[in-house]
TIKOLTI-696265 format. One record per residue: x, y, z of N, C-alpha, C, O in turn. Coordinates in nm, 3 decimals, always signed. Layout:
TIKOLTI-696265
NODE       nx       ny       nz      cax      cay      caz       cx       cy       cz       ox       oy       oz
NODE        X        Y        Z        X        Y        Z        X        Y        Z        X        Y        Z
...
***
This chain:
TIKOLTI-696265
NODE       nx       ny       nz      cax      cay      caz       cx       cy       cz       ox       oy       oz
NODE   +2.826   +6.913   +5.304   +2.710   +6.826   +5.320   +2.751   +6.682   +5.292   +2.780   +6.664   +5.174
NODE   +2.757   +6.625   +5.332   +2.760   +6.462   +5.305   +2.626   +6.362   +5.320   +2.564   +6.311   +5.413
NODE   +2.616   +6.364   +5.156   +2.515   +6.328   +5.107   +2.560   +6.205   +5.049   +2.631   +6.200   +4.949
NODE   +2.507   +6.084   +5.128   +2.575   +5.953   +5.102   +2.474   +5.921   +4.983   +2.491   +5.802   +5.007
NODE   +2.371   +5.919   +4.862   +2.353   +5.918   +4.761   +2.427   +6.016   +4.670   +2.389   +6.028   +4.554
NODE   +2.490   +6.060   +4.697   +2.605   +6.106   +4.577   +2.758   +6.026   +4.546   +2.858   +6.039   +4.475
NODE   +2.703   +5.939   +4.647   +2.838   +5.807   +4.646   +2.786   +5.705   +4.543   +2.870   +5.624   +4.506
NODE   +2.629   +5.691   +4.475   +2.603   +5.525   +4.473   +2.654   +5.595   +4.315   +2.657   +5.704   +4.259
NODE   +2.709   +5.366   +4.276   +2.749   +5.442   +4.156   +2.606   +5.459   +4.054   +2.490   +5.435   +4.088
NODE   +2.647   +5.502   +3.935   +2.541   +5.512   +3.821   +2.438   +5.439   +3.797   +2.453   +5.328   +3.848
NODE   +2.326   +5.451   +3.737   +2.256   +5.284   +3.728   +2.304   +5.259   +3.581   +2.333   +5.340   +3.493
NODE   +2.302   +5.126   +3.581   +2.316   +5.036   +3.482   +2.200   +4.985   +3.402   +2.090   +5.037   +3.421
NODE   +2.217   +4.865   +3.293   +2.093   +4.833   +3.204   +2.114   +4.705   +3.233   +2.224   +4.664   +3.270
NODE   +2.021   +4.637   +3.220   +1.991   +4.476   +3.202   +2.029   +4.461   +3.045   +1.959   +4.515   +2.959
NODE   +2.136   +4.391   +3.014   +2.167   +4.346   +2.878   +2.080   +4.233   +2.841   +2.006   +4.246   +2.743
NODE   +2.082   +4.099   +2.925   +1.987   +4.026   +2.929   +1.962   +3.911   +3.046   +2.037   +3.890   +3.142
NODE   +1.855   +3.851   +3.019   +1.819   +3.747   +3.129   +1.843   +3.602   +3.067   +1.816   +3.554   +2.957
NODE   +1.893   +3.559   +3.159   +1.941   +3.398   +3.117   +1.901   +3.306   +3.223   +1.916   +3.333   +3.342
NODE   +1.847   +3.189   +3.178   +1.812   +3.104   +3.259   +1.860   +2.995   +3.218   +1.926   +3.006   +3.114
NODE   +1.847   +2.846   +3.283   +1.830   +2.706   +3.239   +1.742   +2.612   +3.382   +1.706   +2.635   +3.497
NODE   +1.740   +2.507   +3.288   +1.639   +2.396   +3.390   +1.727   +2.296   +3.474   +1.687   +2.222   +3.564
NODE   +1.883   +2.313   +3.414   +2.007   +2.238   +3.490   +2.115   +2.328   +3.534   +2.152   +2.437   +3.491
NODE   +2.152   +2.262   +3.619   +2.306   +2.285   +3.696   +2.407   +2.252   +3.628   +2.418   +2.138   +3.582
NODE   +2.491   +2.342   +3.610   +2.647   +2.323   +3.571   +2.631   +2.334   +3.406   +2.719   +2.299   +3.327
NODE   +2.487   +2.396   +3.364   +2.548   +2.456   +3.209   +2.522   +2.570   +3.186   +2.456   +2.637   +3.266
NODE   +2.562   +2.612   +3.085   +2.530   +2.739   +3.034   +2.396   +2.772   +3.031   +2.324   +2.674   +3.014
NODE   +2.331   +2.890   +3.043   +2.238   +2.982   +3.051   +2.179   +2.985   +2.920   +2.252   +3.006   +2.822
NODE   +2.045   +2.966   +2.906   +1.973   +3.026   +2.721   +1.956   +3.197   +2.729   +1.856   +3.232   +2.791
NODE   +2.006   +3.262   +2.696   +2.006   +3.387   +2.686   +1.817   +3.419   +2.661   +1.756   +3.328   +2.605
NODE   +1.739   +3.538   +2.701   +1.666   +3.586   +2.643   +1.608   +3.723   +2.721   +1.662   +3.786   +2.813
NODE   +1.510   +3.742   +2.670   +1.490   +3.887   +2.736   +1.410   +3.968   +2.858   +1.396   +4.087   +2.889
NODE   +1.354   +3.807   +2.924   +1.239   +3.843   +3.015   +1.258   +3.722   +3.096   +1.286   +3.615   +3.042
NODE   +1.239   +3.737   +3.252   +1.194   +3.681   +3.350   +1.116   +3.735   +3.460   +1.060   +3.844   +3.472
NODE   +1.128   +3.590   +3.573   +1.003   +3.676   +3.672   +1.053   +3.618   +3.823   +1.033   +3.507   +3.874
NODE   +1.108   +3.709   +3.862   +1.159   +3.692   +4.008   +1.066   +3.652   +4.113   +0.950   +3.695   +4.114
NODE   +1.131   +3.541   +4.233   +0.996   +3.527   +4.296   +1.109   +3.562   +4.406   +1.229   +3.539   +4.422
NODE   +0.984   +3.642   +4.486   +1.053   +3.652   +4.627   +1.076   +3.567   +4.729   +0.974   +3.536   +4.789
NODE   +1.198   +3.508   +4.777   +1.277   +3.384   +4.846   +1.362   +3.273   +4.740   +1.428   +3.172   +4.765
NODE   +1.339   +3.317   +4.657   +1.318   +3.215   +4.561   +1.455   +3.222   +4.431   +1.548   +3.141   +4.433
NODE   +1.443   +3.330   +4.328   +1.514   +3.380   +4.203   +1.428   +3.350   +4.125   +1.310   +3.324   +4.148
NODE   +1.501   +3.352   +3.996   +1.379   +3.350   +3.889   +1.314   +3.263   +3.845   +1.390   +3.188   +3.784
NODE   +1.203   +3.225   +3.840   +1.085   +3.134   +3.810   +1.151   +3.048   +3.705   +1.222   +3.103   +3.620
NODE   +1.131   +2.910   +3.706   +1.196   +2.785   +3.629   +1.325   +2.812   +3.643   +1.374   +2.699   +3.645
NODE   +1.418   +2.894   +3.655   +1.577   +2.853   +3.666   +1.583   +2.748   +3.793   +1.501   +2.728   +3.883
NODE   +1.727   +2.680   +3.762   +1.744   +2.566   +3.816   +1.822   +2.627   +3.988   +1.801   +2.565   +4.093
NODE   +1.901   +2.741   +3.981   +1.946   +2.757   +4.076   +1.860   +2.856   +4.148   +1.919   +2.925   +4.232
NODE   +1.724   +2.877   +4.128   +1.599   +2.923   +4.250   +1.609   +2.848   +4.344   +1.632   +2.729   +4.325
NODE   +1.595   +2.899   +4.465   +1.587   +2.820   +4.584   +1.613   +2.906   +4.697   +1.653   +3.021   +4.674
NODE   +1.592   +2.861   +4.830   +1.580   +2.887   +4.958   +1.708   +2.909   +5.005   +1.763   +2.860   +5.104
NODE   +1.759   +3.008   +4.901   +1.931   +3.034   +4.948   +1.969   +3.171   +4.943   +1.904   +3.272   +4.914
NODE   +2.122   +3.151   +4.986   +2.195   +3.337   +4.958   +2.199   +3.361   +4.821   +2.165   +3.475   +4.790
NODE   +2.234   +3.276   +4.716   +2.295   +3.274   +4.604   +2.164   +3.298   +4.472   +2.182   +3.312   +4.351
NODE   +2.054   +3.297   +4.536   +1.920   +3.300   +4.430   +1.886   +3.391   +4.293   +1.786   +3.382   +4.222
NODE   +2.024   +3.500   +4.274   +2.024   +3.484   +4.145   +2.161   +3.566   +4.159   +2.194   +3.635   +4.256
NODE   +2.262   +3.536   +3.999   +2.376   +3.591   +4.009   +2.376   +3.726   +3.898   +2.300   +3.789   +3.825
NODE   +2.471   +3.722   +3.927   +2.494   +3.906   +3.773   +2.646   +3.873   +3.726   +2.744   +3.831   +3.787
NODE   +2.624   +3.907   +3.600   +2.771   +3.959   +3.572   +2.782   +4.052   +3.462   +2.722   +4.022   +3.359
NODE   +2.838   +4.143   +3.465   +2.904   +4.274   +3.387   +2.903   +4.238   +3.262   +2.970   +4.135   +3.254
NODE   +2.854   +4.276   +3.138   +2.923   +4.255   +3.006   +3.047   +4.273   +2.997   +3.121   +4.190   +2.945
NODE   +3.096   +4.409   +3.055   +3.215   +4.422   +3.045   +3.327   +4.335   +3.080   +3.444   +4.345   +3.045
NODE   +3.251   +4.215   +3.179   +3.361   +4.156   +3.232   +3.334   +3.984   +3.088   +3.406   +3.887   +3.061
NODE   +3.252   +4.012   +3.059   +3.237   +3.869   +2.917   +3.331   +3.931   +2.829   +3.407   +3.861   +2.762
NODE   +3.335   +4.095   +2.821   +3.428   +4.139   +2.673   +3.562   +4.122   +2.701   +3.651   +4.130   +2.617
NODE   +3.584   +4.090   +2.861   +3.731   +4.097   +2.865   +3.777   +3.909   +2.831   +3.895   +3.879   +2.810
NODE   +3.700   +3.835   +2.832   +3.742   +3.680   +2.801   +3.731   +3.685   +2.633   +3.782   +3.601   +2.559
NODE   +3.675   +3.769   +2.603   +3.640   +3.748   +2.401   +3.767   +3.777   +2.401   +3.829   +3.682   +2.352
NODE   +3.869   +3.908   +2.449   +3.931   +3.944   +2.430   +4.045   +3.904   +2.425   +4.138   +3.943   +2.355
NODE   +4.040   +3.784   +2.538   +4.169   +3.664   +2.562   +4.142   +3.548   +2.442   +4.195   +3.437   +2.436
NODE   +4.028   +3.615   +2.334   +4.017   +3.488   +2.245   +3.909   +3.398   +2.231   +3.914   +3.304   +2.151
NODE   +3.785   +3.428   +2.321   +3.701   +3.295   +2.354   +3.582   +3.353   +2.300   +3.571   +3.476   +2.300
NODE   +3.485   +3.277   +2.251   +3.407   +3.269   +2.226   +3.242   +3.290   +2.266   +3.150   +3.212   +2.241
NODE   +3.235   +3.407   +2.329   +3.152   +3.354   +2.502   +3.025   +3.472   +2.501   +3.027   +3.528   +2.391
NODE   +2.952   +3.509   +2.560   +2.867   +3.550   +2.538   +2.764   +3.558   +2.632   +2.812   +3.488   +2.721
NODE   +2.621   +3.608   +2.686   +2.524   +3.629   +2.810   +2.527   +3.515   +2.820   +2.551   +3.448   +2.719
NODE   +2.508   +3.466   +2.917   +2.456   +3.328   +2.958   +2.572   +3.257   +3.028   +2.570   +3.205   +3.140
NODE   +2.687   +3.265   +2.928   +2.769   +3.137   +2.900   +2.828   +3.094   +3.069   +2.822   +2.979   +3.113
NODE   +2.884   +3.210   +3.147   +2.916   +3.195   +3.273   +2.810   +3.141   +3.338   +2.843   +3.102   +3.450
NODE   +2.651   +3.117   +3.303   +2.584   +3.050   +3.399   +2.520   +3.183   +3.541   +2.475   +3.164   +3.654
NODE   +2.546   +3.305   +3.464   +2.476   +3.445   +3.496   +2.364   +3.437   +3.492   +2.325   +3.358   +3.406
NODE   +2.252   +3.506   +3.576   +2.086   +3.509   +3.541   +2.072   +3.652   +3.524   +1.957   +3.695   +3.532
NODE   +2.171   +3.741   +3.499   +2.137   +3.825   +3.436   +2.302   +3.951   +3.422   +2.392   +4.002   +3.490
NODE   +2.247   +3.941   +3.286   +2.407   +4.050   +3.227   +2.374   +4.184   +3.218   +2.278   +4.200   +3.142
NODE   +2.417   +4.285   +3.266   +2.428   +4.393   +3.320   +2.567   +4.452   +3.187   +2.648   +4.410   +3.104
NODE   +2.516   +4.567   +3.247   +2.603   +4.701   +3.130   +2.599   +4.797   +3.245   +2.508   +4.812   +3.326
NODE   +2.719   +4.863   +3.235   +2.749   +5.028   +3.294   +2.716   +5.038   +3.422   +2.651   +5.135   +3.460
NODE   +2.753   +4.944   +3.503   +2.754   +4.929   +3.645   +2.836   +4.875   +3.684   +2.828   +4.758   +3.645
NODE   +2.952   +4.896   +3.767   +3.044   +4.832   +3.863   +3.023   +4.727   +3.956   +3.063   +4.752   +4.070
NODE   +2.960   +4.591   +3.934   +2.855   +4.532   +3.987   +3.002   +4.469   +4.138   +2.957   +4.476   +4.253
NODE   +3.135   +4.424   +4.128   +3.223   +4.424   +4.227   +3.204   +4.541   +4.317   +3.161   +4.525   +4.431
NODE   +3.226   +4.628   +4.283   +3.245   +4.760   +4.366   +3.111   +4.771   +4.481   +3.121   +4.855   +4.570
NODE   +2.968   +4.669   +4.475   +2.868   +4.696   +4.528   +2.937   +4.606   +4.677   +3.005   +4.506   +4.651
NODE   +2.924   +4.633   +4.784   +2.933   +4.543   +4.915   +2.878   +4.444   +4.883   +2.869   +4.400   +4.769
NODE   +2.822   +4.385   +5.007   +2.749   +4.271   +5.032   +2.661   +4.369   +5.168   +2.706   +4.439   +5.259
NODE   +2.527   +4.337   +5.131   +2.417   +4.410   +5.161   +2.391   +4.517   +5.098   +2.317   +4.596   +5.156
NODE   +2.441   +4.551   +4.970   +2.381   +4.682   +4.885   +2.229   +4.670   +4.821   +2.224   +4.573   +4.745
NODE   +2.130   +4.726   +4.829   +1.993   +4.682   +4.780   +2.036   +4.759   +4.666   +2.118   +4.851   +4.672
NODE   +1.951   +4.699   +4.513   +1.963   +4.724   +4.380   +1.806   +4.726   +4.361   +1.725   +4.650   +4.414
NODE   +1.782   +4.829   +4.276   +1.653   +4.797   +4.198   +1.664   +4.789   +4.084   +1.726   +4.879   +4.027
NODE   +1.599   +4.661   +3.993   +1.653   +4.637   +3.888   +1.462   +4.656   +3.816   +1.389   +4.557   +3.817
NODE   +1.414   +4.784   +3.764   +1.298   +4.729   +3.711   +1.204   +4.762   +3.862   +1.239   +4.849   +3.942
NODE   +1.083   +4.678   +3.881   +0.966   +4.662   +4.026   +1.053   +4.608   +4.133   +1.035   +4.622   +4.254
NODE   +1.191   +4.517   +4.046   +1.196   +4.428   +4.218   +1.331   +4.459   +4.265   +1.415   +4.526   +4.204
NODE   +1.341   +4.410   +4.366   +1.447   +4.489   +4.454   +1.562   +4.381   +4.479   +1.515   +4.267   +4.478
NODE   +1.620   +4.383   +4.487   +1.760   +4.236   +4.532   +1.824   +4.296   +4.602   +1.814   +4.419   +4.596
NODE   +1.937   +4.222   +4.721   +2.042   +4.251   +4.842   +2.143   +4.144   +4.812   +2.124   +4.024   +4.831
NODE   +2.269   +4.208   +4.755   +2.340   +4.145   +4.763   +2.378   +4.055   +4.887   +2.380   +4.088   +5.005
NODE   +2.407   +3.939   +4.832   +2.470   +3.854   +4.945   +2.614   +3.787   +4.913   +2.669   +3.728   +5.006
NODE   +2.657   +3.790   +4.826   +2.813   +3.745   +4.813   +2.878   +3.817   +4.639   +2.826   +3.833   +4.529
NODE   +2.997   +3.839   +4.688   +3.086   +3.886   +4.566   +3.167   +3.759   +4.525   +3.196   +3.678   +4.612
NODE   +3.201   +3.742   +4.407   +3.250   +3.585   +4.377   +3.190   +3.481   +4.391   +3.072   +3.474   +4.423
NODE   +3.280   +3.367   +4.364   +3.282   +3.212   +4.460   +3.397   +3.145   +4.403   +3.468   +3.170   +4.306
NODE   +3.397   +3.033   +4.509   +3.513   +2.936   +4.428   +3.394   +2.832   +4.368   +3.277   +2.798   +4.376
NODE   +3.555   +2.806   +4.281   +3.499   +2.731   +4.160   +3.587   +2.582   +4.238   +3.708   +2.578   +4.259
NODE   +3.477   +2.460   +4.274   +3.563   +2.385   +4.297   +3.639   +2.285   +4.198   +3.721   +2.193   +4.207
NODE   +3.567   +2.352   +4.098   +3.633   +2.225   +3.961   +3.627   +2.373   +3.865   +3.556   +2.473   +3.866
NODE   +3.770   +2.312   +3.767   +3.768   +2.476   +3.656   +3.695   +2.373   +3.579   +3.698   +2.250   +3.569
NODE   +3.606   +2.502   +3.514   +3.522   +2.479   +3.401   +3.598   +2.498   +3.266   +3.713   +2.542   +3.264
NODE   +3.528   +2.461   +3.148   +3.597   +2.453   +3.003   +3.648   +2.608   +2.976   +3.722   +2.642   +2.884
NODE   +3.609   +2.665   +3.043   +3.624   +2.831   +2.987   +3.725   +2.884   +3.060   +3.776   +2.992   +3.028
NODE   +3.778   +2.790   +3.199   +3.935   +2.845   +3.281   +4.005   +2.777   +3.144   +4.075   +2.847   +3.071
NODE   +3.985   +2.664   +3.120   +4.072   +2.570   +3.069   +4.125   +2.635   +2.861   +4.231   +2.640   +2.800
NODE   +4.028   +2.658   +2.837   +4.066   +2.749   +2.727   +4.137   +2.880   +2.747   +4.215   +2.925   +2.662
NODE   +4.104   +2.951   +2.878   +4.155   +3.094   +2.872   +4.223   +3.104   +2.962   +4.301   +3.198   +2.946
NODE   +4.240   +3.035   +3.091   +4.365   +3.027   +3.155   +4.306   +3.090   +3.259   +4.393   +3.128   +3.338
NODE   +4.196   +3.118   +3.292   +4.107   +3.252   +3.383   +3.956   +3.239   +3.332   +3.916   +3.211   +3.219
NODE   +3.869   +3.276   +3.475   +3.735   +3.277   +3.443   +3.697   +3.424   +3.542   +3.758   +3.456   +3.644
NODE   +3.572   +3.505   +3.475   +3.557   +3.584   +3.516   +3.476   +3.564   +3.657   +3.511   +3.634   +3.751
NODE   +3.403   +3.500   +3.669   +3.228   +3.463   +3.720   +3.310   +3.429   +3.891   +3.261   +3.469   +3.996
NODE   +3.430   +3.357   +3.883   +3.457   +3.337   +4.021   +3.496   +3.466   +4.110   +3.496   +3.485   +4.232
NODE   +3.528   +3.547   +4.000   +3.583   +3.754   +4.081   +3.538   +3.814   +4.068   +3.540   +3.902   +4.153
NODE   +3.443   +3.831   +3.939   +3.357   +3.938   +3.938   +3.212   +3.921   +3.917   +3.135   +4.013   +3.889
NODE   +3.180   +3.794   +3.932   +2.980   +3.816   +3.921   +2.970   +3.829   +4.111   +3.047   +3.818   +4.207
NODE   +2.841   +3.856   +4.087   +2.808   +3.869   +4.233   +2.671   +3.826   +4.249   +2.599   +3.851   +4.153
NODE   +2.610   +3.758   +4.366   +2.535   +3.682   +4.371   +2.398   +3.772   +4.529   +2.424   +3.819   +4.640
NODE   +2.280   +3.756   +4.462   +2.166   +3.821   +4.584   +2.045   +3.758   +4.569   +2.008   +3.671   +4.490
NODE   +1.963   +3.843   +4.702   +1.853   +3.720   +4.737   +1.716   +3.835   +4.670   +1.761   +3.946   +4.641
NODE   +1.594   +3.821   +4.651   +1.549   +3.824   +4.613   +1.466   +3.908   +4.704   +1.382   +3.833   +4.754
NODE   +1.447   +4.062   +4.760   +1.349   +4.067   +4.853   +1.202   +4.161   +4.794   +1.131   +4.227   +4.870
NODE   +1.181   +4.149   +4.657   +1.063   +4.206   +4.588   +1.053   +4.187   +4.465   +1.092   +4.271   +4.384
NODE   +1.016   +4.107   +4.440   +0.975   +4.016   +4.320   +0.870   +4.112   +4.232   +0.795   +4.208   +4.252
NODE   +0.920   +4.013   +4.104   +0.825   +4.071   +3.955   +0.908   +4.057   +3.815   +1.008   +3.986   +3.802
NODE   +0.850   +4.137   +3.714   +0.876   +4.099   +3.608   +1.028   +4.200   +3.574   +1.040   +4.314   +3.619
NODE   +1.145   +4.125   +3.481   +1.272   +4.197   +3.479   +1.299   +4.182   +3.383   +1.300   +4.061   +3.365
NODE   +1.345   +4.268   +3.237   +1.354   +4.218   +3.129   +1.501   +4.315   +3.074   +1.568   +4.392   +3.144
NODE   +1.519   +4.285   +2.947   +1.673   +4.359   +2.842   +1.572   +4.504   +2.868   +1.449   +4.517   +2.872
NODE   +1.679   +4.597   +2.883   +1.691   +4.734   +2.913   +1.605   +4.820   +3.025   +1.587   +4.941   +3.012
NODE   +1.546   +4.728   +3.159   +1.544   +4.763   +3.259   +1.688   +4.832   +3.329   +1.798   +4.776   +3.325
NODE   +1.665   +4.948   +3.383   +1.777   +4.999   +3.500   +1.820   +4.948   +3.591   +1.729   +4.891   +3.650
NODE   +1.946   +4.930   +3.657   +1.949   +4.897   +3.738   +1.966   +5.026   +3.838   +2.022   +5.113   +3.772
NODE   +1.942   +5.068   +3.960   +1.945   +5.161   +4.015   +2.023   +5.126   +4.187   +1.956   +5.067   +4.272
NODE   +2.118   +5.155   +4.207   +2.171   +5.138   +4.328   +2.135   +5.214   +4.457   +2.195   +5.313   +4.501
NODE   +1.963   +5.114   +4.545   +1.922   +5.184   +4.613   +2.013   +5.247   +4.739   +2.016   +5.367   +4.765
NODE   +2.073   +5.162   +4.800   +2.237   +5.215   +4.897   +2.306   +5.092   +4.906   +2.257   +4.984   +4.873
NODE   +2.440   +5.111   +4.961   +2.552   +5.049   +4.960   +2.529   +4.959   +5.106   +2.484   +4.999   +5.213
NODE   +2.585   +4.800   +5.060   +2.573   +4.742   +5.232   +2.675   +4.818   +5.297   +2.723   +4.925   +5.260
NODE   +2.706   +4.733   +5.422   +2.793   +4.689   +5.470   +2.910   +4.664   +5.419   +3.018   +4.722   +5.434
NODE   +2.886   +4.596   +5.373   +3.007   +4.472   +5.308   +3.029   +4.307   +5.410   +2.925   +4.278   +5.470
NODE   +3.111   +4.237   +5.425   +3.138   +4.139   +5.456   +3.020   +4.035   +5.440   +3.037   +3.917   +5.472
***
């Protein structure tokens, strides 16, 4: 039988939600936001009429920079939301996620970084340019610390 839901991986937890009102800083960590559909999450600075309308990144992938020494923590990559026990790379591009009521589609794995930030420059490496991944918003609502994430199917990719 090939039963392509026995492929998706596990669901994961929302560790937490991070926002800010500017570009190019760190995230205030906390435990609740509210996704708008087209949009990302309500008052963050990088909501907007784009692919990129909210990003993720792995705890696991913050424990691997503590580990090189740094100091770092939800938010700090400028994540809108940190995730646990999900392979969030491994998802394509077009994988729908339900995180909680609302639904997201990935739209890009990575990015470049056109300027290294303080956190290449201390550790020699940043996670957020290889492994966060970035989607659009197509069912909005409220998303908070220890919502599921549930991997409704896998895109495409590219």
């Amino acid at each position: 039988m090939n039963d392509v839901a026995t492929h998706l991986p596990e669901p994961g937890k929302v560790v937490s939600i991070n926002l800010s009102q500017k570009k190019t800083v760190r995230k205030t960590p906390g435990t609740n936001g509210v996704l708008v559909v087209g949009s990302g999450f309500e008052g963050d600075a990088h909501a907007g009429d784009w692919h990129r309308q909210v990003s993720l990144l792995a705890q696991e992938s913050i424990d691997k920079m503590v580990a090189k020494g740094l100091d770092v923590a939800a938010g700090d990559f400028a994540e809108n939301i940190t995730t646990s026990g999900i392979d969030l790379v491994s998802l394509p591009v077009g994988s729908v996620i339900n995180i909680g009521p609302t639904v997201l589609e990935v739209t890009q794995i990575g990015k470049v970084c056109h300027t290294k930030c303080a956190i290449y420059y201390q550790a020699g490496d940043c996670v957020m340019p290889k492994e966060g991944i970035f989607a659009v918003v197509r069912v909005g609502g409220s998303v908070g610390v220890g919502d599921s994430i549930v991997v409704e199917r896998l895109g495409e990719g590219s």
